[in-house]
C-alpha positions in Angstrom: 142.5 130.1 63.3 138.7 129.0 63.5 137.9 126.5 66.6 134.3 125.1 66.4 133.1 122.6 69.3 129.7 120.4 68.7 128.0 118.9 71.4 125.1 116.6 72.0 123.1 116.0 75.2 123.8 112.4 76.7 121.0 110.5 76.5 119.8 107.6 78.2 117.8 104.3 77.6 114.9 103.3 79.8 113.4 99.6 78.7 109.7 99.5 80.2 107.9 95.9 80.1 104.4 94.4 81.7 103.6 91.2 82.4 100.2 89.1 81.6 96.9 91.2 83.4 98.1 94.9 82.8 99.6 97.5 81.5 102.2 100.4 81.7 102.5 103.6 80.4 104.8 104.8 78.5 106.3 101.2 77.4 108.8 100.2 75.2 112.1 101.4 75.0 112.4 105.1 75.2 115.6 107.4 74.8 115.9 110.0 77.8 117.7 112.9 77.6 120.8 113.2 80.8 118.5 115.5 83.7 115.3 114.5 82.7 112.5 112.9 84.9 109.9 110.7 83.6 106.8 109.0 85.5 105.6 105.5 84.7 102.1 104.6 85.5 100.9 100.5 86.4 97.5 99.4 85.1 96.4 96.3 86.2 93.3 94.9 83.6 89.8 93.7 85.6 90.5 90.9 87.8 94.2 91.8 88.5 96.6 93.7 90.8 99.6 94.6 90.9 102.3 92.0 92.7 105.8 93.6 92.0 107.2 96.5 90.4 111.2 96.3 90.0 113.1 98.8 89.1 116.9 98.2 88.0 115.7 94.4 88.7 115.2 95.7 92.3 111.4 95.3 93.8 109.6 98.8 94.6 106.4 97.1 95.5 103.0 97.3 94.6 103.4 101.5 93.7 101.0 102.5 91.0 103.5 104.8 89.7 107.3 104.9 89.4 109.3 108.4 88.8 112.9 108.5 87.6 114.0 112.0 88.4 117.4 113.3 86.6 118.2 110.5 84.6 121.7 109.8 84.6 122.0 106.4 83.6 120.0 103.7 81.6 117.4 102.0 83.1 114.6 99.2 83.0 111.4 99.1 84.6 109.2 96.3 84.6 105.6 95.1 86.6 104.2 92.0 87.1 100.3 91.8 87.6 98.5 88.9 89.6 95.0 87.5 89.8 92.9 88.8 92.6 91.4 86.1 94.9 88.4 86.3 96.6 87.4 84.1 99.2 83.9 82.5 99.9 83.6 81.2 103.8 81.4 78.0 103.5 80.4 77.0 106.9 78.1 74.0 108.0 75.6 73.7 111.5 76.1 70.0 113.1 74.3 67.7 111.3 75.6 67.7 107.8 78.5 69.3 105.6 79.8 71.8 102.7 81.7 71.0 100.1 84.2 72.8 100.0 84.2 74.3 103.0 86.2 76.6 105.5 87.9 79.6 103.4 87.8 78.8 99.6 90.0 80.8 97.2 88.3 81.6 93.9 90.1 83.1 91.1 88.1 86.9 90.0 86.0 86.2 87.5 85.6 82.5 88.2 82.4 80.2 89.1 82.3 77.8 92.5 79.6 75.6 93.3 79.0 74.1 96.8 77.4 71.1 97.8 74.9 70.7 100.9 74.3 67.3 102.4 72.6 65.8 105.2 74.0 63.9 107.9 71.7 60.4 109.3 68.9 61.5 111.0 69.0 65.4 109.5 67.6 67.1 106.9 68.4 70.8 105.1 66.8 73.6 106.8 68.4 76.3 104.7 71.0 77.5 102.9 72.0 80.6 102.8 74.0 82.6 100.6 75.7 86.3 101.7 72.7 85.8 104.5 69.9 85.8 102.0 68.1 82.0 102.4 68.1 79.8 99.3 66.1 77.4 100.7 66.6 73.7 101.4 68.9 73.0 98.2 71.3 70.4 97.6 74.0 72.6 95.7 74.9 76.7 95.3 76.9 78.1 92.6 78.4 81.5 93.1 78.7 83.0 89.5 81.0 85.6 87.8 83.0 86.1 91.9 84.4 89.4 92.0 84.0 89.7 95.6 84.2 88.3 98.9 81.4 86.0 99.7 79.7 83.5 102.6 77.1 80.5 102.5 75.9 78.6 105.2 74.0 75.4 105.7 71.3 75.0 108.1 69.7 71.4 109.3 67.4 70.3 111.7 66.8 66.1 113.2 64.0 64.2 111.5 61.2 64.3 113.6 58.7 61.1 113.7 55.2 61.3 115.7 54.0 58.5 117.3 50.5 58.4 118.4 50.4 56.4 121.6 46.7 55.1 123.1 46.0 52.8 125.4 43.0 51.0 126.0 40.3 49.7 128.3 41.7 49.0 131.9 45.2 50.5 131.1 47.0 53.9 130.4 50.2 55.0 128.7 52.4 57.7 129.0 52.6 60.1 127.4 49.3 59.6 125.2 48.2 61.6 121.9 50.8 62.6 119.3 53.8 62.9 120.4 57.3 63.5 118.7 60.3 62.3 118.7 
């Protein structure tokens, strides 16, 4: 009698995806042999981060990598990326506003303009922009924001000068130019 066995390694299937903003590597669906280990690695694309990595529809967090050591089961593995936000602080002195203002959320990669105004009885001093002065300007744009970022507005009371004189036989106080 001739007795003959075959045999084949069990193998496994490990389904990778990626949301919108990144990347992982290896993707796909790959066949894993039973014992194995294999890393994945998370690339978010400029602008993004990671925001979940689940694994077995379970979250692992915001890890850059995942590694499934001896594989004895199938799998899946996905990441979802999110746009980073960076935030401009817009603050005003008394006597006029920012729009926006407080803590503004701006999308990476995106524009934001501000707008300076005068109250009654002010005018713009100076605006300034991550502490460099812009001037007195009605309106700043950050361009292109792929950081963190301030800008402040500056104003000052309109100022008059009177000149006060008095003539023959009389005074006033006070006299000369004075303002107010």
């Amino acid at each position: 009698h001739t007795i003959s066995a075959t045999f084949e390694i069990m193998t496994y299937t490990v389904s990778v995806t990626a949301g919108t903003g990144g990347s992982v590597t290896p993707s796909g669906t790959l066949i894993l042999s039973h014992g194995t280990s294999q890393t994945f690695a998370f690339h978010p694309a400029t602008g993004y981060r990671i925001s979940d990595v689940r694994v077995d529809n379970v979250s692992a967090g915001t890890v850059s990598e995942y590694t499934f050591s001896n594989i004895n089961a199938n799998h899946t593995v996905s990441v979802q990326f999110a746009i980073i936000v960076n935030t401009v602080t817009a603050t005003a002195q008394t006597g006029g506003s920012i729009s926006p203002s407080g803590n503004v959320a701006v999308n990476y990669g995106s524009d934001q303009t501000f707008t300076i105004a005068a109250g009654e009885g002010y005018y713009i001093s100076d605006v300034k922009a991550d502490n460099v002065s812009q001037g007195a300007i009605t309106s700043y744009t950050f361009g292109n924001v792929t950081s963190n970022h301030s800008i402040s507005a500056e104003f000052r009371p309109v100022t008059y000068t009177i000149s006060a004189s008095a003539g023959a036989g009389g005074s006033i106080s006070p006299s000369g130019s004075v303002s107010v």
